[in-house]
C-alpha positions, 0 to 999 in steps of 0.5 A: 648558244654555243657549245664546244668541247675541247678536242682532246678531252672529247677524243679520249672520251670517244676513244674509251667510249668504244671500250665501255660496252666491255665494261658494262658487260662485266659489270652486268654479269659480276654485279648480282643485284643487276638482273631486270633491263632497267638495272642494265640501263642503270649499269650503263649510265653509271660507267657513262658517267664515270668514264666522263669523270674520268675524263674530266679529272684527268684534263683538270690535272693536265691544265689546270682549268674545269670544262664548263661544259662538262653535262654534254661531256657526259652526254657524248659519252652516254650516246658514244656508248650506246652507239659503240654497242648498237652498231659495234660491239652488241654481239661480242659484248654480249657473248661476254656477258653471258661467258661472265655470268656465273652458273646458277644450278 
């Protein structure tokens, strides 16, 4: 079985991917009901997920045609992420995080 991705789609994937860690880093810090691990986890998935569909819709709109590989689209972007805050972005992502998160007195 043979699987490809289209080159474009994959890079801006790729590319946004390395940005998301920011994102899901507001989003744990804005979201009051994200507080355990498995709700981060969560958060991370979804913007996983969502960059994908992004991604998706916007190659649809530029030509027309719908990835039949769009499930291991979304999987790159779930292992891009995860690497991108693994090898990358942990610590400032982090630091956002806990700069985000509103006081609790």
């Amino acid at each position: 079985m043979d699987i490809t991705l289209p080159t474009i789609p994959a890079g801006v994937l790729v590319l946004l991917a390395f940005l998301a860690p920011y994102a899901v880093a507001i989003l744990n810090a804005k979201l009051p009901f994200v507080t355990t691990p498995g709700q981060k986890k969560a958060v991370a998935i979804v913007v996983a997920v969502l960059l994908a569909a992004v991604v998706l819709a916007f190659y649809y709109a530029y030509t027309g045609d719908v990835l039949p590989e769009w499930p291991v689209l979304v999987l790159l972007a779930l292992v891009v992420i995860q690497a991108s805050y693994a090898m990358v972005t942990k610590s400032s992502a982090s630091a956002l995080e806990q700069h985000m998160t509103p006081s609790r007195y």
